[in-house]
ZADO-1210 file (C-alpha; in nm, 4 decimals, padded with zeros to 6 digits):
<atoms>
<atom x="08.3743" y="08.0922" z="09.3121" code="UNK" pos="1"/>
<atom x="08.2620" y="07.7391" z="09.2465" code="UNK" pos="2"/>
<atom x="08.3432" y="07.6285" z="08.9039" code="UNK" pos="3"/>
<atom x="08.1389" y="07.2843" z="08.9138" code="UNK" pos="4"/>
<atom x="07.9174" y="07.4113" z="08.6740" code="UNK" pos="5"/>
<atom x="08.1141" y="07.5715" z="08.4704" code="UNK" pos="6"/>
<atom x="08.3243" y="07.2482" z="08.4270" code="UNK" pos="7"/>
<atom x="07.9817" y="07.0603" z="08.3371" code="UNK" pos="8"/>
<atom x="07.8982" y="07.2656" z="08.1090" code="UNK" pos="9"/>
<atom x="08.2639" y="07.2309" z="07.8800" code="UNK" pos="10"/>
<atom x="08.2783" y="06.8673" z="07.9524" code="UNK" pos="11"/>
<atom x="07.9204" y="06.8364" z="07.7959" code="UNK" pos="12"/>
<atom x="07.9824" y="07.0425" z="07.4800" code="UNK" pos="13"/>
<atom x="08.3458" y="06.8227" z="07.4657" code="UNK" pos="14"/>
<atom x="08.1831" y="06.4796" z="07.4438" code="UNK" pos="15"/>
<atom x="07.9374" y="06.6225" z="07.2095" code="UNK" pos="16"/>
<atom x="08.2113" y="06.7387" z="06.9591" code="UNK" pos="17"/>
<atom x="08.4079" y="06.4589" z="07.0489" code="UNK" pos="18"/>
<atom x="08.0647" y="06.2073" z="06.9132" code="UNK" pos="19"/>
<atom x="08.0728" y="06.4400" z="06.5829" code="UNK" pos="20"/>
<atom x="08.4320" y="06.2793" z="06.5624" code="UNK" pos="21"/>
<atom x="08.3989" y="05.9837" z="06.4876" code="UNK" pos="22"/>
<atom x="08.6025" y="05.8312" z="06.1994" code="UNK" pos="23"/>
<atom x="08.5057" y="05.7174" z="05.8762" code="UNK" pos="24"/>
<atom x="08.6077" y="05.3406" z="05.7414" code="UNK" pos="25"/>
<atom x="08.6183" y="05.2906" z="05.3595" code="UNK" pos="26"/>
<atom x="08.5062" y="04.9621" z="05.1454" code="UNK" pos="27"/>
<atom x="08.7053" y="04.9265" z="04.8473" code="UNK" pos="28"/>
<atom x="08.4662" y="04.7523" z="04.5683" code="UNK" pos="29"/>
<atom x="08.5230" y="04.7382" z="04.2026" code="UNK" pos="30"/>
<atom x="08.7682" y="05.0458" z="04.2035" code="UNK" pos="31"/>
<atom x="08.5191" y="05.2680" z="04.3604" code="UNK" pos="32"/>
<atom x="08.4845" y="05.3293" z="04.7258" code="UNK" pos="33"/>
<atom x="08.1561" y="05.3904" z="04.9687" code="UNK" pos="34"/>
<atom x="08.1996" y="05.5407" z="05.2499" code="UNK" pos="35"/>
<atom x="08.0502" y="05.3696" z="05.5568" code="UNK" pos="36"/>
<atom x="07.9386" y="05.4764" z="05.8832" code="UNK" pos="37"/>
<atom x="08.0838" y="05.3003" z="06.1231" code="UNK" pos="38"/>
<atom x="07.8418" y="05.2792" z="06.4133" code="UNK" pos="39"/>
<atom x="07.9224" y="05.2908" z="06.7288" code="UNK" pos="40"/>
<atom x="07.7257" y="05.1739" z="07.0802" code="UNK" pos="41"/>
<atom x="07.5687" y="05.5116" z="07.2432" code="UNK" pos="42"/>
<atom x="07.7375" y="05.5360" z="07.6039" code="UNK" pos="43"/>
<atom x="07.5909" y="05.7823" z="07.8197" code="UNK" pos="44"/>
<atom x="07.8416" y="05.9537" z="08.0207" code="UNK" pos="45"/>
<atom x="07.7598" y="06.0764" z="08.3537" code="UNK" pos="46"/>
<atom x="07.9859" y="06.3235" z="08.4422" code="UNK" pos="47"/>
<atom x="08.0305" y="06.3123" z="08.8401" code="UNK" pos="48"/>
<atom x="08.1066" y="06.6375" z="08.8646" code="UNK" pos="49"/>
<atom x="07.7263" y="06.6937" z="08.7547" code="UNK" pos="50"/>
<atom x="07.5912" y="06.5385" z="09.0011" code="UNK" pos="51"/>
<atom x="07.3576" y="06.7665" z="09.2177" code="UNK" pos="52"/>
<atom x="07.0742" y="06.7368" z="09.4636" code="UNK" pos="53"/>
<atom x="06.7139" y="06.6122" z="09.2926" code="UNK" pos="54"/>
<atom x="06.4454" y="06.8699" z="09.3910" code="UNK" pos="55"/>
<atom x="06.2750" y="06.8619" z="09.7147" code="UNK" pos="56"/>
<atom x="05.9243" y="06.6593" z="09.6439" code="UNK" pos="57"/>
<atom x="05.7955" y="06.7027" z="09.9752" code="UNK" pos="58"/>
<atom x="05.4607" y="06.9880" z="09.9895" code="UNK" pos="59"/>
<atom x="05.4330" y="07.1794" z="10.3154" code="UNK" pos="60"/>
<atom x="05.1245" y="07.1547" z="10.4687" code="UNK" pos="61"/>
<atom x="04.9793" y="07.5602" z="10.4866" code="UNK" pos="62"/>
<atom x="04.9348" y="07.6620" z="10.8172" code="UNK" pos="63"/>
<atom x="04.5398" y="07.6397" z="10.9099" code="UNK" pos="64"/>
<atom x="04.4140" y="08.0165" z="11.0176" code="UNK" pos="65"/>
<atom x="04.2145" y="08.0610" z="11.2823" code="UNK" pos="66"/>
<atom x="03.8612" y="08.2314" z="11.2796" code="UNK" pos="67"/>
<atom x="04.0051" y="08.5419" z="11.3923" code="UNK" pos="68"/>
<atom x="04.2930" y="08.5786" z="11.1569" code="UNK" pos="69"/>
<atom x="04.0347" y="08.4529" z="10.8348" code="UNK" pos="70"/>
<atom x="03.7579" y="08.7107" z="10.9688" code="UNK" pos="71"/>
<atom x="03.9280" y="09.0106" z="11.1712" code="UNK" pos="72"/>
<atom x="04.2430" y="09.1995" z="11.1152" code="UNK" pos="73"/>
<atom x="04.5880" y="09.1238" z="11.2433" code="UNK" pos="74"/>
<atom x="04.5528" y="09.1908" z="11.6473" code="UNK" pos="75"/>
<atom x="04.1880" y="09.1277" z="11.6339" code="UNK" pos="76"/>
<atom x="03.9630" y="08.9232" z="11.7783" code="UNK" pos="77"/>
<atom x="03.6082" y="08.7199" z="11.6822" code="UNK" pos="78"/>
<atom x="03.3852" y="08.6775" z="11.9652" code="UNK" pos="79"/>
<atom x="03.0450" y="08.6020" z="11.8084" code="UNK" pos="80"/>
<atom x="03.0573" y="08.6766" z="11.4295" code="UNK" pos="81"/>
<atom x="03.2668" y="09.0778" z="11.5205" code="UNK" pos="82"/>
<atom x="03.6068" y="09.1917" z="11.5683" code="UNK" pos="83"/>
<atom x="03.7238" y="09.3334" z="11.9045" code="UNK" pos="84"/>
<atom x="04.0761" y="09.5397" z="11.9378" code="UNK" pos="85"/>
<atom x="04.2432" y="09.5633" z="12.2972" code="UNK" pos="86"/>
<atom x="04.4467" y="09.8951" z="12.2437" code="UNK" pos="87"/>
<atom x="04.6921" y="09.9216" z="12.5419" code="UNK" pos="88"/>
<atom x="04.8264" y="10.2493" z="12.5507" code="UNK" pos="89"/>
<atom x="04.6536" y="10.4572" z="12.7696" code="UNK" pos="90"/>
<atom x="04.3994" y="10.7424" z="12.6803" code="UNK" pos="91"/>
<atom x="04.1161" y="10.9570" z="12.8232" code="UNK" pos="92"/>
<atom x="03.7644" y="10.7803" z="12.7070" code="UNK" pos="93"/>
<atom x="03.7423" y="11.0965" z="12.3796" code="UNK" pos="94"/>
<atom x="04.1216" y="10.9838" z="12.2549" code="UNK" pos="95"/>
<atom x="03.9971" y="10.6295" z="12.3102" code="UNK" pos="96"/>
<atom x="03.6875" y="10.6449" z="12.0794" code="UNK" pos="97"/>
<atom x="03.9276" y="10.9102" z="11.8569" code="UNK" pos="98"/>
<atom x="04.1809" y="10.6089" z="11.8509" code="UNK" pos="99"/>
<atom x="03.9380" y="10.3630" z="11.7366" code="UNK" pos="100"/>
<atom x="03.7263" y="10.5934" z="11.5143" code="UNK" pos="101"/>
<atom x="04.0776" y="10.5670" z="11.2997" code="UNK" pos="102"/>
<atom x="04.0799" y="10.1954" z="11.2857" code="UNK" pos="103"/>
<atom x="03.7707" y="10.2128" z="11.1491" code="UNK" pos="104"/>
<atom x="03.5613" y="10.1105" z="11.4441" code="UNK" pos="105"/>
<atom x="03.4295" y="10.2439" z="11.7688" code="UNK" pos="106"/>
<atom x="03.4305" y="10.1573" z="12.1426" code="UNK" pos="107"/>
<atom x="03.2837" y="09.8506" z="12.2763" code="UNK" pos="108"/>
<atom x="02.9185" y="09.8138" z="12.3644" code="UNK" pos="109"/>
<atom x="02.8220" y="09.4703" z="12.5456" code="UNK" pos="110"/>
<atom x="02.4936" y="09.3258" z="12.4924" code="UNK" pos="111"/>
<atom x="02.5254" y="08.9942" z="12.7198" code="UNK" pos="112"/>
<atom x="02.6740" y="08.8611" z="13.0367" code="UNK" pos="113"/>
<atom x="02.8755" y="08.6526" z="12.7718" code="UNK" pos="114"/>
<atom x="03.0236" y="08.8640" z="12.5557" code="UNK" pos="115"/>
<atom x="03.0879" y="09.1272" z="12.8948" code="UNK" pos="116"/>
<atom x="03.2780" y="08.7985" z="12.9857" code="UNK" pos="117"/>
<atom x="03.4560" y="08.7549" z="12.6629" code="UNK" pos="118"/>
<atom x="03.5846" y="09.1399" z="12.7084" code="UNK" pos="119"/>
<atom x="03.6906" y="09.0755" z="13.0635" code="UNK" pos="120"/>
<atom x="03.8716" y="08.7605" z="12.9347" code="UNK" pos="121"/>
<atom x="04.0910" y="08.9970" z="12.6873" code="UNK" pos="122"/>
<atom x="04.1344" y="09.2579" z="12.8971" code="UNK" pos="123"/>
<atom x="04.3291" y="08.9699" z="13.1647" code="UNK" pos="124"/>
<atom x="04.4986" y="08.8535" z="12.8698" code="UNK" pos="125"/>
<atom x="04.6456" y="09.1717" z="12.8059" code="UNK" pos="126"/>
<atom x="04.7510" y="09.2391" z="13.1803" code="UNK" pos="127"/>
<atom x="04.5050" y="09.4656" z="13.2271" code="UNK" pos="128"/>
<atom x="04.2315" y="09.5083" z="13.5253" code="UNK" pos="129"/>
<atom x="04.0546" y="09.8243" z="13.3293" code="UNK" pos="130"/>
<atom x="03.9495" y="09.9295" z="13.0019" code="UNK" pos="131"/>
<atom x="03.6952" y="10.1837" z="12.8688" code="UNK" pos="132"/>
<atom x="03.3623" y="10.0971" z="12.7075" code="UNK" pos="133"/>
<atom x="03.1472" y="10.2793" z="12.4237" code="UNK" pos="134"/>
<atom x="02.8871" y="10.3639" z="12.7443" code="UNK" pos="135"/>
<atom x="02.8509" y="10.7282" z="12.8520" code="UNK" pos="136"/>
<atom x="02.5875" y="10.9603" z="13.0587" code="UNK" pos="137"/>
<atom x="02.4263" y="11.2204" z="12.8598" code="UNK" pos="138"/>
<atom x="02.0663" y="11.4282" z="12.9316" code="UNK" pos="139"/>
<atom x="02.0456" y="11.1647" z="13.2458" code="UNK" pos="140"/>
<atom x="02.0687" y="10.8464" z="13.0586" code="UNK" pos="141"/>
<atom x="02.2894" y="10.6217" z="13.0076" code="UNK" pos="142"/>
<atom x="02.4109" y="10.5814" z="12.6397" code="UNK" pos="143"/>
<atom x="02.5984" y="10.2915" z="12.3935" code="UNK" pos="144"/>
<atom x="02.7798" y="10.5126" z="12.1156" code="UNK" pos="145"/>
<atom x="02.7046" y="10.2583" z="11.8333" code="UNK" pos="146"/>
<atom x="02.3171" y="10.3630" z="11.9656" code="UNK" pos="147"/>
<atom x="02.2161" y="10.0354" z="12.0830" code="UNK" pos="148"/>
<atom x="02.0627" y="10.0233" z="12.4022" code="UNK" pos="149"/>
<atom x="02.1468" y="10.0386" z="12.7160" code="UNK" pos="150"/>
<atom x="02.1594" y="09.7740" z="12.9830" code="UNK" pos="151"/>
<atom x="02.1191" y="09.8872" z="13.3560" code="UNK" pos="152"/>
<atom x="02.1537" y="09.5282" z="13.4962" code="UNK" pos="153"/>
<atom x="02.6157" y="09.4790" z="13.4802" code="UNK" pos="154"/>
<atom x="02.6756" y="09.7678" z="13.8018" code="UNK" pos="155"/>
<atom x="02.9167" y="09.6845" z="14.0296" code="UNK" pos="156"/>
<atom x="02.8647" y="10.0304" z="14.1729" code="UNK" pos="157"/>
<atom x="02.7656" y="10.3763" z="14.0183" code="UNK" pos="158"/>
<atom x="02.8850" y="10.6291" z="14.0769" code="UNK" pos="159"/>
<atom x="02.6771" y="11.0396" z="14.0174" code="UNK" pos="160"/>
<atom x="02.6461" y="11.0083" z="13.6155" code="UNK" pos="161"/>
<atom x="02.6702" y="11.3830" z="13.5734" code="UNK" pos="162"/>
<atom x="03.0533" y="11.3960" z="13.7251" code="UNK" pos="163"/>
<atom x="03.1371" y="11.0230" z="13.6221" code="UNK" pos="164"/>
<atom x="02.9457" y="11.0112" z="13.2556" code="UNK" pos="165"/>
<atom x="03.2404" y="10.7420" z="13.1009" code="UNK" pos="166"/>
<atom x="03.1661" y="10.3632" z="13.1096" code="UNK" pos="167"/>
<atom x="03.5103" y="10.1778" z="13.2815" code="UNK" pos="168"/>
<atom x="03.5195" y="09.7459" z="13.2255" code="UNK" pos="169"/>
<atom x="03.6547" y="09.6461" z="13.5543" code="UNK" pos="170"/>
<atom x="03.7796" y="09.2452" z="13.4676" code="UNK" pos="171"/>
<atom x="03.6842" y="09.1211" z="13.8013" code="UNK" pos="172"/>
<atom x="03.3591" y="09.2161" z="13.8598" code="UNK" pos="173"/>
<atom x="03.1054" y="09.4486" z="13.6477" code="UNK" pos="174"/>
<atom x="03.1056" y="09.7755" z="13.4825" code="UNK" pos="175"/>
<atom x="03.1529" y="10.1334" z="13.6567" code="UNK" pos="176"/>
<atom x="03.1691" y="10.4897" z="13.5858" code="UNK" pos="177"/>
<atom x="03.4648" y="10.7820" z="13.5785" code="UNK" pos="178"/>
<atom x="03.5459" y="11.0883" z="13.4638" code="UNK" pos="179"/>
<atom x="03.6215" y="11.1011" z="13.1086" code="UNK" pos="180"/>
<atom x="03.9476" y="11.3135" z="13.1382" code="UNK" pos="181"/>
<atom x="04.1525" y="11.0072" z="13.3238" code="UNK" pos="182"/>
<atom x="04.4278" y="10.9484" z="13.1198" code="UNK" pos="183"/>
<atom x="04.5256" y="10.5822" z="13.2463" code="UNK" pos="184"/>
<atom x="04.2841" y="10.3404" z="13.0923" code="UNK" pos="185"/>
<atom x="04.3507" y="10.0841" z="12.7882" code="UNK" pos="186"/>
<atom x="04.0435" y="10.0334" z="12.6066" code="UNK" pos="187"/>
<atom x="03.8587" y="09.7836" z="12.3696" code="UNK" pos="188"/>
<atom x="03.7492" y="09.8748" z="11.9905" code="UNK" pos="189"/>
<atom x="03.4994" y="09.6740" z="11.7917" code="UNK" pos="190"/>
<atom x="03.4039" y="09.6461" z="11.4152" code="UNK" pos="191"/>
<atom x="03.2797" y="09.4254" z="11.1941" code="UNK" pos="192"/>
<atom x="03.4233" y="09.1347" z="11.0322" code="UNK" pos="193"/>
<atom x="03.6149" y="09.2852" z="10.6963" code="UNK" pos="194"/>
<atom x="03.4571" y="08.9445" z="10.4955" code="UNK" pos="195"/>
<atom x="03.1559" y="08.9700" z="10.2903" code="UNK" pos="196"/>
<atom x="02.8455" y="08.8446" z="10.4625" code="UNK" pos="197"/>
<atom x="02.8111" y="08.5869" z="10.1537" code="UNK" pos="198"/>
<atom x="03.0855" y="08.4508" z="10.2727" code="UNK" pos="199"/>
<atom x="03.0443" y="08.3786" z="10.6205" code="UNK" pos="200"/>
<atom x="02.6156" y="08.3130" z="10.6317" code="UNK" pos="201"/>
<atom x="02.4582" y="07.9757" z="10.4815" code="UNK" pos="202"/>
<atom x="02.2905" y="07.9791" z="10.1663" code="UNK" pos="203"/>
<atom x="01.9462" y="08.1896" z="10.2350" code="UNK" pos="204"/>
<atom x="02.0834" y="08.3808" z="10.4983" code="UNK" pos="205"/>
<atom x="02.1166" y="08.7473" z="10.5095" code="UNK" pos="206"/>
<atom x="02.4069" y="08.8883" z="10.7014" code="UNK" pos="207"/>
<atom x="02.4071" y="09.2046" z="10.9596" code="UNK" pos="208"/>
<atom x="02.6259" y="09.3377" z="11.2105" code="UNK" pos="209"/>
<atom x="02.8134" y="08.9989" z="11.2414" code="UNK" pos="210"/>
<atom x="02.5050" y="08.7703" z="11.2598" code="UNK" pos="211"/>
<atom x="02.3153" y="08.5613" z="10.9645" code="UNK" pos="212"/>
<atom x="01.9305" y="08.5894" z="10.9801" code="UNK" pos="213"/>
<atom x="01.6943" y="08.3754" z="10.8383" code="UNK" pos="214"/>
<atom x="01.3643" y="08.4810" z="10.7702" code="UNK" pos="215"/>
<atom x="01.0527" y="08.2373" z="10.7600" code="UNK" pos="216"/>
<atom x="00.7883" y="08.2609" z="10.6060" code="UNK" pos="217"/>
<atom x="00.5806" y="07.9812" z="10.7222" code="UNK" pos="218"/>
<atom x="00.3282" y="08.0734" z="11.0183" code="UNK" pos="219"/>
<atom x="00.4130" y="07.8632" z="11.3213" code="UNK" pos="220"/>
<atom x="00.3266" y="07.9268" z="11.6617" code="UNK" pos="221"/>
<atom x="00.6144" y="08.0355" z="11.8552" code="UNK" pos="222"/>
<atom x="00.7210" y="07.7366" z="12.0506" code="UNK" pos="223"/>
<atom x="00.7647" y="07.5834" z="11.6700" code="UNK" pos="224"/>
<atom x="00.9505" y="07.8731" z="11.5360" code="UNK" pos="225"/>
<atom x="01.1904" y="07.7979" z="11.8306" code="UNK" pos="226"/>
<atom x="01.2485" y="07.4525" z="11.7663" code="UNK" pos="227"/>
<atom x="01.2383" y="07.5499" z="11.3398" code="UNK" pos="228"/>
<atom x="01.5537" y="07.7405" z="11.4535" code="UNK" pos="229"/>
<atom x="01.7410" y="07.5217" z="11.6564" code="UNK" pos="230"/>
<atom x="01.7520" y="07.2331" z="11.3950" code="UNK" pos="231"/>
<atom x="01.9178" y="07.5011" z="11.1646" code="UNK" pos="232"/>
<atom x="02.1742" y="07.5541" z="11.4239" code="UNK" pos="233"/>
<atom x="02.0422" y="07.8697" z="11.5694" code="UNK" pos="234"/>
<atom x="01.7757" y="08.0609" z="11.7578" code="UNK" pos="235"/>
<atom x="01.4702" y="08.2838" z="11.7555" code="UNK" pos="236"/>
<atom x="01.6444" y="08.6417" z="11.7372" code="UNK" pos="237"/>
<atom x="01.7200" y="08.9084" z="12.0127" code="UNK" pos="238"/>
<atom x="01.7173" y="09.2573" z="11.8852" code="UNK" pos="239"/>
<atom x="01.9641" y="09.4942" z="12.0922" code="UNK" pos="240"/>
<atom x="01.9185" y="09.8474" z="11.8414" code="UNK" pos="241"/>
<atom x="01.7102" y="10.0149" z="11.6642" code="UNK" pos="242"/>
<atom x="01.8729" y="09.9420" z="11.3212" code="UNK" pos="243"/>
<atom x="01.8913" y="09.5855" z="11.3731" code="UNK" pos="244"/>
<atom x="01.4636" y="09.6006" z="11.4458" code="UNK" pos="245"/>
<atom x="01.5025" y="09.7903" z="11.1407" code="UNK" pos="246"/>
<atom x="01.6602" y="09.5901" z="10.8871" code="UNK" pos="247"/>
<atom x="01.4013" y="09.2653" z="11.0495" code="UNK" pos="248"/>
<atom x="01.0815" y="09.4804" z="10.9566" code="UNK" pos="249"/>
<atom x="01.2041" y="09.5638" z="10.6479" code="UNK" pos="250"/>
<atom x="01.1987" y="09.1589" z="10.5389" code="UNK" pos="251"/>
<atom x="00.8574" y="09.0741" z="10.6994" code="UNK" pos="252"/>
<atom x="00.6917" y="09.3939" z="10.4855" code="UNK" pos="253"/>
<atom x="00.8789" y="09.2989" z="10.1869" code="UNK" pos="254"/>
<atom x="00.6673" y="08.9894" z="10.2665" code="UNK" pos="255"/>
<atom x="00.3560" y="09.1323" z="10.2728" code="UNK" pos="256"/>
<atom x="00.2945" y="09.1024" z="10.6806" code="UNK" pos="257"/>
<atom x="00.4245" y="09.2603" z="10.9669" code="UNK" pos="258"/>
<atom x="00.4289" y="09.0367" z="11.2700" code="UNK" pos="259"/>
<atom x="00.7339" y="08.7545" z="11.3002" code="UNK" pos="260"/>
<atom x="00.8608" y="08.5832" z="11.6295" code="UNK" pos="261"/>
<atom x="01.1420" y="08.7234" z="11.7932" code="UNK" pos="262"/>
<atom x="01.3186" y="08.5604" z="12.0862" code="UNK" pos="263"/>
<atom x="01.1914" y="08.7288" z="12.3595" code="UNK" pos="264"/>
<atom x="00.9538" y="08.5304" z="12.5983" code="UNK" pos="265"/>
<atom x="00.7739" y="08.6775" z="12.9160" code="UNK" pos="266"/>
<atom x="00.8653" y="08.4307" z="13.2495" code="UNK" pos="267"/>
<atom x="00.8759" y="08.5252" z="13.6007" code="UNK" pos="268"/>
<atom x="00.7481" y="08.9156" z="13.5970" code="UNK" pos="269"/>
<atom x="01.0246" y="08.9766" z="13.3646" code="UNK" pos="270"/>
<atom x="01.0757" y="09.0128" z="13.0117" code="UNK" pos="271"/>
<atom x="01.4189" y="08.7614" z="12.8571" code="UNK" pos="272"/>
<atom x="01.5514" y="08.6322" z="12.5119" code="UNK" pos="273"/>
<atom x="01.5988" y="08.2966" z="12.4604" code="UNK" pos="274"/>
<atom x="01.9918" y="08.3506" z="12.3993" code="UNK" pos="275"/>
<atom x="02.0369" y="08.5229" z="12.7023" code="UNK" pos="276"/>
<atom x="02.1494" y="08.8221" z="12.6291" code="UNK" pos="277"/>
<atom x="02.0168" y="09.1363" z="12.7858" code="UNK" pos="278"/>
<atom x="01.6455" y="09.2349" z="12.7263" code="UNK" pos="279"/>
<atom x="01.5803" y="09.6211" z="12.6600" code="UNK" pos="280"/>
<atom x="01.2340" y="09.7188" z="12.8135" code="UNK" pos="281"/>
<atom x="01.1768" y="10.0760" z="12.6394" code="UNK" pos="282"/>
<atom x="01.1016" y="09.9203" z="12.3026" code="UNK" pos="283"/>
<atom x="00.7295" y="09.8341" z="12.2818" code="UNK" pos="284"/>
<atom x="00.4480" y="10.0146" z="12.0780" code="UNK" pos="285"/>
<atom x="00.2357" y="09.7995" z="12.2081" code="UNK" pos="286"/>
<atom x="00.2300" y="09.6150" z="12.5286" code="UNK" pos="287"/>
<atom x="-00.1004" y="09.3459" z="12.5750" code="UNK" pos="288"/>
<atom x="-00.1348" y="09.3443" z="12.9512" code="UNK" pos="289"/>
<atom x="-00.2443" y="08.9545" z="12.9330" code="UNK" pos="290"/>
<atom x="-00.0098" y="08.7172" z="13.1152" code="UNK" pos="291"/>
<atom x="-00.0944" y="08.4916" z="12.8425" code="UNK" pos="292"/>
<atom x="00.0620" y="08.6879" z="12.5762" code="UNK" pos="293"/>
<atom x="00.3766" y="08.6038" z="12.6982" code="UNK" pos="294"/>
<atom x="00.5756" y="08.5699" z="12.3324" code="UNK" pos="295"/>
<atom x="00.7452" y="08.8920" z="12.1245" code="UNK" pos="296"/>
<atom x="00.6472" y="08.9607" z="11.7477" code="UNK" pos="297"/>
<atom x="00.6992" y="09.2350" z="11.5459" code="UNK" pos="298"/>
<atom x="00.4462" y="09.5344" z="11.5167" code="UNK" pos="299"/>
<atom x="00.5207" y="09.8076" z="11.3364" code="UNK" pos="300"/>
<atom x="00.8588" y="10.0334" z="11.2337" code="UNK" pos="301"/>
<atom x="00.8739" y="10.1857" z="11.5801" code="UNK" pos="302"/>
<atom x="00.8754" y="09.8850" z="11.7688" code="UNK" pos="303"/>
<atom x="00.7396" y="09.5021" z="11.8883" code="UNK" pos="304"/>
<atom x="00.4633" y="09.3792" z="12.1001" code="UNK" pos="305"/>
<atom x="00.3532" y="09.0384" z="12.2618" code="UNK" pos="306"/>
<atom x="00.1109" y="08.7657" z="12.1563" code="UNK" pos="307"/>
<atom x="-00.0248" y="08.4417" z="12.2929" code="UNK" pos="308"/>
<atom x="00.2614" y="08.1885" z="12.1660" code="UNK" pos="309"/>
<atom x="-00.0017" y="07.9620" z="11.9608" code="UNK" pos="310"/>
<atom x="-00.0188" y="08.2062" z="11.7419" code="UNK" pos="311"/>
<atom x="00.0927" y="08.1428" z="11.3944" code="UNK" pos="312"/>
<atom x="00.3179" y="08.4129" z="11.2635" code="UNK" pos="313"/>
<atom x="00.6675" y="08.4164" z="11.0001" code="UNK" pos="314"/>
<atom x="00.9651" y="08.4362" z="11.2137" code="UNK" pos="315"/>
<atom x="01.3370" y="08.5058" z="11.2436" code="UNK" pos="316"/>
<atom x="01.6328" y="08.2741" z="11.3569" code="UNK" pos="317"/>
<atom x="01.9584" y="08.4418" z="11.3997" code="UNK" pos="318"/>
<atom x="02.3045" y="08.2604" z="11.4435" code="UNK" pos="319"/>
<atom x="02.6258" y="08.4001" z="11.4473" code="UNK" pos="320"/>
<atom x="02.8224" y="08.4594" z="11.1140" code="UNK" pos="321"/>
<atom x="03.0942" y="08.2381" z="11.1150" code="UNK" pos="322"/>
<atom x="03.3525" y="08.1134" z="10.8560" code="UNK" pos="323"/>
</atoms>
């Protein structure tokens, strides 16, 4: 044992007693005496065996997190304001949703070329050519499980639905079809991000499903709602499920009206959003057969319609939640 300290310690009590010490001298005056304090110069004594090493001064500089480790759990990843799991042990497509159903989320369903690319990307990542999505074939349709909608425009080749009703990501081309029951697929799990909307939307914003929504309530014609958007850093919305139309037509009745821009825009025989993502066709109460009415609005609660573009409605830009 190292007695260093201990040794301090004695030789700083011993010069303290040894201080107390000190002798007396004595004056002799007129037969009496006064006793006098001699004083003596202070000396500070530093005792080398006290001698240790000063404290470090120097802060370390915390480690800056990235988006997916301030937003997503450990293992996750952010692509576009959600979390997305790549679970590599292999399962049929039931104990894949079963596996993610326990992490509190459910199997993937892609909405965009981009984010079908993003999943691709992780599936290569994690040395993997296949992984099952959320899609499946049910009363001949195609089904998401979260109940968005589905796209029928990312086949690479499909296969009879009724023998081959499970969605397979192939990370070199697009999606195909298999029986559910093959036990050797990974598969991909989204949620969520686990912070508080507040947290991740700008002041005004409302957050849902991983995306901050603005809602204004100034008529402008769409073409101006557009640009409105992009100088707030985002875009008229696209609306990919029924809940998300939902939670929109809830804020534009709360507002007394019920028409607002979306995003989607009529070009070329063909129905697009601005973003890019996929466009779902089935959604329309009303459809104006006018080539002129070539911009998306609100309707009602059961679904959107089109207008001529100079008209002046509220509208909704859409950005993903970010921190």
């Amino acid at each position: 044992m190292n007695s260093s300290p201990v040794v301090c310690i004695l030789l700083g009590v011993f010069l303290s007693v040894r201080a107390a010490s000190l002798p007396l001298s004595v004056e002799v005056t007129d037969n009496y005496t006064t006793p006098e304090l001699t004083t003596t110069p202070a000396t500070t004594v530093t005792p080398t065996c006290c001698m240790t090493t000063p404290p470090s001064t120097s802060t370390t500089t915390p480690t800056s997190l990235s988006p997916s480790q301030i937003m997503c759990p450990g293992g996750w990843e952010v692509f576009q304001g959600r979390c997305y799991y790549f679970a590599n042990d292999v399962m049929t497509w039931p104990q894949a949703q079963s596996n993610c159903a326990i992490l509190e989320s459910m199997l993937v369903s892609a909405h965009s070329a981009q984010e079908y690319g993003f999943l691709q990307q992780l599936t290569n990542n994690n040395d993997n050519q296949n992984a099952w999505l959320g899609g499946f074939y049910l009363q001949d349709q195609w089904l998401w499980i979260d109940g968005s909608w589905f796209y029928n425009n990312s086949w690479s080749s499909e296969n009879p639905g009724s023998s081959n009703p499970c969605l397979l990501l192939n990370s070199y081309e697009a999606w195909s079809n298999s029986p559910c029951d093959v036990y050797e697929y990974s598969s991909i799990c989204v949620k969520n991000s686990n912070v508080p909307p507040e947290m991740l939307c700008p002041q005004g914003w409302m957050g849902f499903q991983g995306r901050c929504y603005y809602y204004n309530s100034e008529p402008l014609s769409w073409s101006a709602a557009d640009a409105d958007c992009a100088s707030l850093g985002a875009s008229l919305v696209s609306v990919h499920n029924l809940e998300e139309y939902s939670f929109l037509f809830q804020q534009t009745t709360a507002s007394g009206s019920s028409a607002a821009w979306l995003g989607g825009f009529y070009l070329d025989n063909q129905w697009l959003w601005l973003d890019g993502s996929w466009f779902y066709q089935g959604f329309f109460t009303q459809m104006s057969p006018d080539s002129d009415d070539s911009c998306l609005s609100t309707y009602d609660a059961y679904g959107w319609s089109n207008y001529p573009c100079d008209q002046g409605w509220p509208s909704f830009c859409a950005k993903d939640a970010a921190v």
